[in-house]
Kinemage of the C-alpha trace (Angstrom):
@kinemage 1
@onewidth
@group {chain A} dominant
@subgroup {mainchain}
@vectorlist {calphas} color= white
{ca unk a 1} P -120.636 -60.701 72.457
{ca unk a 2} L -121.578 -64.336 72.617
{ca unk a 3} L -120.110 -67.551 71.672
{ca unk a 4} L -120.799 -68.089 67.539
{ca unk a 5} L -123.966 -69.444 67.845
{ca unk a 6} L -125.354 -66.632 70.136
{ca unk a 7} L -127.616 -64.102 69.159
{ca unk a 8} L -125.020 -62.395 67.125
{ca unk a 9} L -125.116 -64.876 64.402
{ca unk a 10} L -128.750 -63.805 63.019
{ca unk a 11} L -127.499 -59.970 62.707
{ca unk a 12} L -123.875 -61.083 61.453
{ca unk a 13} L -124.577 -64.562 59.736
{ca unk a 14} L -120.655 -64.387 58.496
{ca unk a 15} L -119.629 -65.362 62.238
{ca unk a 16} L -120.422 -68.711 62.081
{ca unk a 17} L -121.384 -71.485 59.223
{ca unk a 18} L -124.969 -70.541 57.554
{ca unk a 19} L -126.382 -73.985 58.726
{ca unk a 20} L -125.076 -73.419 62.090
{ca unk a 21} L -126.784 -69.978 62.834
{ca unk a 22} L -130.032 -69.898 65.265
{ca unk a 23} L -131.818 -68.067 62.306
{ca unk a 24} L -131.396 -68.093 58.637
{ca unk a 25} L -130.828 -64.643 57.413
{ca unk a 26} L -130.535 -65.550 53.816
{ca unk a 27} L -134.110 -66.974 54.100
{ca unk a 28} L -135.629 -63.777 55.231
{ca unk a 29} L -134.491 -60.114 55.235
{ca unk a 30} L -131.321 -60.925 53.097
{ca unk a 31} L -133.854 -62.554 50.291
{ca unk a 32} L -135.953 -60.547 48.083
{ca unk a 33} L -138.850 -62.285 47.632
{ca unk a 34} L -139.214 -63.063 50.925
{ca unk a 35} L -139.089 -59.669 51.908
{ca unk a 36} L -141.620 -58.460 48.672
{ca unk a 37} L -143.853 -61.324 50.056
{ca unk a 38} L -144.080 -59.326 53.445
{ca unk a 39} L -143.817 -56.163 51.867
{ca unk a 40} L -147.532 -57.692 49.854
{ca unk a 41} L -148.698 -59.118 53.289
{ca unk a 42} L -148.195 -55.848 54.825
{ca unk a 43} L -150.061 -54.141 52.558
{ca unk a 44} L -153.213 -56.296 52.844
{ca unk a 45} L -153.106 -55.340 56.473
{ca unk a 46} L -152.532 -51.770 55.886
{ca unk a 47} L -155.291 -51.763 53.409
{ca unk a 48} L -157.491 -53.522 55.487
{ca unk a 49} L -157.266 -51.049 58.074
{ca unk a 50} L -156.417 -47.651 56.311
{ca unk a 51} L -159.708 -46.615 57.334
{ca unk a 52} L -159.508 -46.808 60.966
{ca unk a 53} L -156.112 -44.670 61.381
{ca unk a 54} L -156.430 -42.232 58.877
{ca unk a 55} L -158.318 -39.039 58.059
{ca unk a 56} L -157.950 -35.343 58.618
{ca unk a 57} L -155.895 -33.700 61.251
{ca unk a 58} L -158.176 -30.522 62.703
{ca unk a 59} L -155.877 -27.569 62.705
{ca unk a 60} L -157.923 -25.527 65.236
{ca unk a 61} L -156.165 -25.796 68.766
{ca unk a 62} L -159.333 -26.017 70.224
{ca unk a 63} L -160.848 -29.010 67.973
{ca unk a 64} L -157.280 -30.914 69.174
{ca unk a 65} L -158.409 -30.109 72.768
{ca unk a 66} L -161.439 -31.640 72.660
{ca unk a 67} L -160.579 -34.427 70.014
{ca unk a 68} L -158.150 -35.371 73.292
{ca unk a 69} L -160.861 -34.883 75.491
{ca unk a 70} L -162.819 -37.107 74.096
{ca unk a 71} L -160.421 -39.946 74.102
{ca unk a 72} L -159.143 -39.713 77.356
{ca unk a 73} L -162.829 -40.000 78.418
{ca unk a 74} L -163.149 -43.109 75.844
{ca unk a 75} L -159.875 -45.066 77.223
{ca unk a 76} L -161.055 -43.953 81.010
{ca unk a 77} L -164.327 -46.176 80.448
{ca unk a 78} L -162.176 -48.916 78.937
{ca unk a 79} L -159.927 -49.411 81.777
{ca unk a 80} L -162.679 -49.414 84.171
């Protein structure tokens, strides 16, 4: 463990003063509406892009194969 204003003191803000700590805790996870105003950011971004990670998962073994098939060949042309 570090000295009281190591890294420590963002996970455990009771170690040292609250104006002495490298990050404020109270100011972001430990405060609600900072953390429902990320929660509402978050969302715009999941919303934005719902469409490009979800859909239906084949079942068939066979559609899997060639679903991973298919994008192995797709990342193969991208990393040439």
């Amino acid at each position: 463990m570090q000295g009281k204003e190591g890294k420590f003191s963002t996970v455990f803000p009771a170690l040292v003063e609250r104006d002495q700590a490298e990050k404020n805790y109270s100011a972001t996870i430990g405060c609600d509406p900072w953390v429902l105003k990320i929660r509402k950011m978050l969302g715009v971004l999941l919303e934005g892009i719902s469409n490009e990670f979800s859909g239906e998962v084949a079942m068939d073994l066979m559609d899997l194969i060639d679903s991973e098939r298919a994008f192995a060949e797709f990342a193969a042309k991208c990393l040439k």
